[in-house]
NURO-316292 format. One record per residue (C-alpha): x, y, z; residue in one letter; residue number from 0. Coordinates in steps of 0.25 Angstrom, whole numbers, always signed. Example, Ala and Ser with C-alpha at 12.3 -4.5 7.8 and 13.67 -1.06 7.14 Angstrom:
REM NURO-316292
   east  north     up  residu  num
    +49    -18    +31       A    0
    +55     -4    +29       S    1
REM end
This chain:
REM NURO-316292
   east  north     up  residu  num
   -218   -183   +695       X    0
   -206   -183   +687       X    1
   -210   -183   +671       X    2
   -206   -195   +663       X    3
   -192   -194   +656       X    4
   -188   -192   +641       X    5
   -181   -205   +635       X    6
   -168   -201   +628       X    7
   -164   -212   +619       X    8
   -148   -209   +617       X    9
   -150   -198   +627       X   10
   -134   -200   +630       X   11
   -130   -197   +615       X   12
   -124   -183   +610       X   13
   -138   -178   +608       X   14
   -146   -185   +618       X   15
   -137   -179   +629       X   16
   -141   -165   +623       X   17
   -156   -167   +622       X   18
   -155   -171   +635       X   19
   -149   -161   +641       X   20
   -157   -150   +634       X   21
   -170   -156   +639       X   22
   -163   -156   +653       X   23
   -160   -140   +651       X   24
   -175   -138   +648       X   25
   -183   -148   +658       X   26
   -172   -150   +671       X   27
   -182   -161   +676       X   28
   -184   -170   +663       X   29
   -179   -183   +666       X   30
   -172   -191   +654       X   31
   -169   -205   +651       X   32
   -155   -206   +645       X   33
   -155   -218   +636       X   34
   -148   -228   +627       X   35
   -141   -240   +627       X   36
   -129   -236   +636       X   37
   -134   -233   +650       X   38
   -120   -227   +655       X   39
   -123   -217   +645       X   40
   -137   -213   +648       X   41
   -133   -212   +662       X   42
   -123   -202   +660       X   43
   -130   -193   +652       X   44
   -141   -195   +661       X   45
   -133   -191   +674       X   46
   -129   -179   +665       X   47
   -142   -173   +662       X   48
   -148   -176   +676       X   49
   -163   -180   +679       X   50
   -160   -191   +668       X   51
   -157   -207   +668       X   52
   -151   -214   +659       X   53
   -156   -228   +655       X   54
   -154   -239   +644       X   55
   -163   -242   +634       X   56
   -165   -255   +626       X   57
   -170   -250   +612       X   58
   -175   -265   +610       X   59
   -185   -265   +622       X   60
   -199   -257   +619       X   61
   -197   -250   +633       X   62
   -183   -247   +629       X   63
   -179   -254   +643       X   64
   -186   -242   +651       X   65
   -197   -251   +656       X   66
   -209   -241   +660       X   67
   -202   -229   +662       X   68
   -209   -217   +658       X   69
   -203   -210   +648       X   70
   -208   -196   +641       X   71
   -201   -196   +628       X   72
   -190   -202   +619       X   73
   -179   -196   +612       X   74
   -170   -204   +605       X   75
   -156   -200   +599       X   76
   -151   -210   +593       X   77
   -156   -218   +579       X   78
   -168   -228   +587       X   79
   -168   -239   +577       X   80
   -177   -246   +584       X   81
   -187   -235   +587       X   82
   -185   -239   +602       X   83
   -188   -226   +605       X   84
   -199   -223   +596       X   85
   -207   -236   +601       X   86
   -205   -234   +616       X   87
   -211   -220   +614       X   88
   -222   -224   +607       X   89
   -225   -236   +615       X   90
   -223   -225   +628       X   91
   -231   -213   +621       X   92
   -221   -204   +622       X   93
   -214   -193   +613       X   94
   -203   -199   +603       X   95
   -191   -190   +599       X   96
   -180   -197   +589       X   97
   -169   -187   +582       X   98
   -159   -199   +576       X   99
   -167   -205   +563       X  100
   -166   -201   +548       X  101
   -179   -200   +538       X  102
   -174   -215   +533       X  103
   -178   -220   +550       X  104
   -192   -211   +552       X  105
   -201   -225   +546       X  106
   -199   -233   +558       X  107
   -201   -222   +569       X  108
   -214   -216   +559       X  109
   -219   -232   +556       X  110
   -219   -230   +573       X  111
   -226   -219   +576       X  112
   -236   -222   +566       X  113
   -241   -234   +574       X  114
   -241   -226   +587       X  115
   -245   -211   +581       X  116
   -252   -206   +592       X  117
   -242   -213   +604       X  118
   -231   -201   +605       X  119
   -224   -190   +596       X  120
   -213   -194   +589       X  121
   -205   -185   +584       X  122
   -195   -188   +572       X  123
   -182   -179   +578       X  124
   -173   -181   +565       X  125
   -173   -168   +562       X  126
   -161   -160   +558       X  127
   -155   -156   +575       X  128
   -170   -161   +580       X  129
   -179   -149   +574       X  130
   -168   -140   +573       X  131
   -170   -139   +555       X  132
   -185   -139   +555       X  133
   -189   -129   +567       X  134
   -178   -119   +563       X  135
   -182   -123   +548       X  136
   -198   -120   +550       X  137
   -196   -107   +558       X  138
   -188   -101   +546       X  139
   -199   -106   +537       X  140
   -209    -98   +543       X  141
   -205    -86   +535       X  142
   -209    -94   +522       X  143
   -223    -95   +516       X  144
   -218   -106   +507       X  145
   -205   -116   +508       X  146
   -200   -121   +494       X  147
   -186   -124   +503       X  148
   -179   -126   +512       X  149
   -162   -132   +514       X  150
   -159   -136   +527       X  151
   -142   -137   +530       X  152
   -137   -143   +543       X  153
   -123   -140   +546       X  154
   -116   -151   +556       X  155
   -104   -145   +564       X  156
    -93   -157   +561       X  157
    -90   -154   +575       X  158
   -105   -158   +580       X  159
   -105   -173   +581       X  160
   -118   -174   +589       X  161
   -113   -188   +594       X  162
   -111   -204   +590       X  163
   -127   -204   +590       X  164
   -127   -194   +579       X  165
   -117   -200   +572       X  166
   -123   -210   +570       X  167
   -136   -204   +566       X  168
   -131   -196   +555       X  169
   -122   -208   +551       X  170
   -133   -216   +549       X  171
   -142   -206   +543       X  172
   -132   -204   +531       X  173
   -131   -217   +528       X  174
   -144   -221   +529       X  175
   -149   -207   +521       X  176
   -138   -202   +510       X  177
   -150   -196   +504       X  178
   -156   -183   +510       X  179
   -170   -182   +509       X  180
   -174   -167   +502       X  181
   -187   -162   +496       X  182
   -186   -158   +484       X  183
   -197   -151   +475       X  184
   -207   -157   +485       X  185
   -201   -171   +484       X  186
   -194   -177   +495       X  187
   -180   -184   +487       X  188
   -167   -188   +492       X  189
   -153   -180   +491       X  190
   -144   -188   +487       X  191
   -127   -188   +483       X  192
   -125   -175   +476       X  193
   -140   -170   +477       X  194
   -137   -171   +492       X  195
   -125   -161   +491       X  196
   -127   -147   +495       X  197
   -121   -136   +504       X  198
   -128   -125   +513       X  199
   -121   -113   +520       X  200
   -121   -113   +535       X  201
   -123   -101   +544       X  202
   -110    -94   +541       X  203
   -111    -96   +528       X  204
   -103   -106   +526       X  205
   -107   -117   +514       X  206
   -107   -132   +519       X  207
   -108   -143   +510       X  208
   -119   -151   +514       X  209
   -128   -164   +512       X  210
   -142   -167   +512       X  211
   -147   -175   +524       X  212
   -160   -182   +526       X  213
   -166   -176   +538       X  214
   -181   -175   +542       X  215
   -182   -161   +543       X  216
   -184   -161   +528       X  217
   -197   -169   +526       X  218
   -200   -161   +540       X  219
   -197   -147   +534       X  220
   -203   -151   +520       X  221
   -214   -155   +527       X  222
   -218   -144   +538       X  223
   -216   -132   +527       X  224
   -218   -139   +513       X  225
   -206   -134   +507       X  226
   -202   -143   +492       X  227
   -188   -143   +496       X  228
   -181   -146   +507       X  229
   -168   -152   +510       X  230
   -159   -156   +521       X  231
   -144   -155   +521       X  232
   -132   -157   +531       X  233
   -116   -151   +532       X  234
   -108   -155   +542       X  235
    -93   -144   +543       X  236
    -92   -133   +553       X  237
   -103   -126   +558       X  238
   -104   -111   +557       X  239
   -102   -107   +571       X  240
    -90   -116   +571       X  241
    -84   -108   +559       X  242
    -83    -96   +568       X  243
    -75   -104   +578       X  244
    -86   -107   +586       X  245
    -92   -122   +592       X  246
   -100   -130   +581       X  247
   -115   -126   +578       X  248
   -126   -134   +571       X  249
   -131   -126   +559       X  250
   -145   -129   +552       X  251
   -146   -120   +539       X  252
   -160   -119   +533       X  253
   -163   -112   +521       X  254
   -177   -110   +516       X  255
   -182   -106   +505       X  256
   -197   -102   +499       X  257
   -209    -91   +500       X  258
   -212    -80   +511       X  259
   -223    -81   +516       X  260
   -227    -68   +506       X  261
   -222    -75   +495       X  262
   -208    -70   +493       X  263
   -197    -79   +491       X  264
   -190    -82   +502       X  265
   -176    -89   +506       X  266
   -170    -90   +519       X  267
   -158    -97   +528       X  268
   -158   -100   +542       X  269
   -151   -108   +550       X  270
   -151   -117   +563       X  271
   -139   -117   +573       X  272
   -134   -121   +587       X  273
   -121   -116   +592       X  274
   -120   -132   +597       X  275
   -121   -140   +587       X  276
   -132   -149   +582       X  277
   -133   -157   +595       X  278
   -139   -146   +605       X  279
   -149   -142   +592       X  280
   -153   -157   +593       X  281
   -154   -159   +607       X  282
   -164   -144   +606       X  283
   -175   -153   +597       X  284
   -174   -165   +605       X  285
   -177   -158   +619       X  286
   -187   -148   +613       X  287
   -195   -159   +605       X  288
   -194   -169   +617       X  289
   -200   -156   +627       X  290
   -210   -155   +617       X  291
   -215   -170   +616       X  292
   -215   -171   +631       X  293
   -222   -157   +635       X  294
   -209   -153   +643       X  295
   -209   -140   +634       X  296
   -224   -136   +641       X  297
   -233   -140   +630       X  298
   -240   -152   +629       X  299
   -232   -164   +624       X  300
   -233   -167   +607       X  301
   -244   -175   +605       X  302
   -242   -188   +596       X  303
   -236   -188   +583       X  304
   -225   -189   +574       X  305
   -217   -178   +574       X  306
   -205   -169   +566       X  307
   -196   -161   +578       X  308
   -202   -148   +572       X  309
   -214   -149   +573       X  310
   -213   -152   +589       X  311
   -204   -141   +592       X  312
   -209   -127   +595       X  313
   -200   -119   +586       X  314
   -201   -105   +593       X  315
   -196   -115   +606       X  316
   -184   -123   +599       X  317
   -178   -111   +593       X  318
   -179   -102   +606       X  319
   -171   -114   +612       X  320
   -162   -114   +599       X  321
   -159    -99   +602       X  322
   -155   -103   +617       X  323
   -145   -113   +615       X  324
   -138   -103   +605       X  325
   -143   -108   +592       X  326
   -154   -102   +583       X  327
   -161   -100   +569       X  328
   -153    -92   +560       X  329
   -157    -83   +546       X  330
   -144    -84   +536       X  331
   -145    -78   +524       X  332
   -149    -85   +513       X  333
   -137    -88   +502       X  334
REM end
């Protein structure tokens, strides 16, 4: 019997294609339901990929106009701002896997799964590339006994549009957050104007002037290792491997700071790359995080709950398949 498919919500967008396809290169036989508004679309991406249909989805109908066809997930790509999504996979009871919102959009997607806790896992996909900040980020942290902080620095190729979907995503995210939420001294605060102006070197070296950003993986980050400070920022130029006159990368710099686990002090720089650009690493969480919530990775499927992207992935796992498509985690020197 052929196993129910995984529902992509915007699944014929810049990144939907790519998850799409990187599920197809793990699990050949996985059907997938293309899905959107524009049915032409979904039908050519589908035909593309093979073993996959693409069909339109009404986000004002609870069954999203799929009627009772089975479906064994729900990805969705694009900002939901009706929780169709969410509320067909909780109705369903089937895993949830949305990567568009900000921190400002988490109440309505929490204020659901809190009526509906133990129906399906949901997992809150906003993290910087989909897992990429926080599993590299908590691998690095192992060396440390005691966090006091840590500096995250994502650098955007100029050349690495992502697509109209992202676009919009970070259009929207900019004006609806001009503050970047930090922790400071224990104390989550806003970064704002000036405050919110800094610069961080990328992996050649070069300084970039950069901004801070609300993204998740700060409260998620602050969170999982208790560190008192920790921020988020963002740089958009060229991209090291570009300066070298190479093709546009995605670069992630972490820099840590704190105790050894003996007590000494202790500083450290790493750094997060894909020789393709932020895209690929994105599409790498969402097929990993989806396999894990359905089983198709061999383990059992995640039970209910609400979850961060890092703490679903199998970091040994995610950066072993990092390492295969050319990227990895870097050491830099500290500067």
């Amino acid at each position: 019997m052929s196993p129910d498919p995984i529902l992509l919500m915007g699944g014929y967008g810049a990144i939907g294609r790519l998850s799409a396809r990187e599920l197809r290169s793990r699990h050949p036989d996985l059907p997938l339901l293309i899905g959107g508004r524009d049915l032409a679309k979904g039908r050519q991406a589908a035909a593309e990929l093979g073993k996959a249909e693409g069909v339109v989805l009404d986000p004002t109908a609870d069954d999203l106009g799929l009627g009772d066809r089975p479906v064994r997930a729900v990805a969705v790509f694009y900002s939901d701002d009706r929780l169709a999504g969410l509320r067909f996979a909780l109705a369903r009871s089937v895993p949830h896997l949305g990567i568009s919102s900000g921190i400002y959009e988490i109440a309505p997607e929490i204020g659901s799964f809190m009526l509906k806790p133990t129906a399906a896992p949901v997992v809150l996909g906003y993290e910087w590339l989909v897992g990429a900040t926080t599993v590299a980020t908590l691998e690095a942290a192992k060396a440390y006994g005691r966090i006091d902080d840590i500096v995250i620095g994502a650098l955007v190729d100029e050349e690495d549009g992502g697509g109209p979907a992202v676009a919009e995503d970070f259009e929207r995210l900019h004006r609806m957050m001009p503050a970047a939420l930090t922790r400071q001294g224990g104390a989550y605060v806003w970064r704002s104007e000036d405050d919110a102006t800094t610069s961080f070197h990328a992996i050649d070296g070069t300084p970039m002037e950069a901004s801070g950003f609300s993204s998740i993986d700060v409260v998620g980050l602050a969170s999982a290792t208790g560190a008192p400070n920790v921020q988020f920022n963002i740089a958009t130029g060229v991209s090291s491997s570009r300066r070298r006159g190479e093709a546009k990368s995605t670069e992630i710099i972490i820099e840590l700071s704190g105790r050894s686990h003996s007590g000494q002090s202790l500083r450290t720089c790493h750094a997060v790359f894909h020789p393709q650009g932020a895209a690929p690493l994105t599409a790498l969480g969402v097929s990993m995080l989806l396999e894990s919530l359905t089983g198709l990775d061999g383990n059992p499927p995640t039970p209910a709950g609400l979850y961060f992207p890092f703490q679903v992935l199998d970091p040994s796992v995610y950066l072993t398949r990092l390492n295969e498509a050319g990227g990895g985690l870097l050491t830099l020197e500290v500067r």
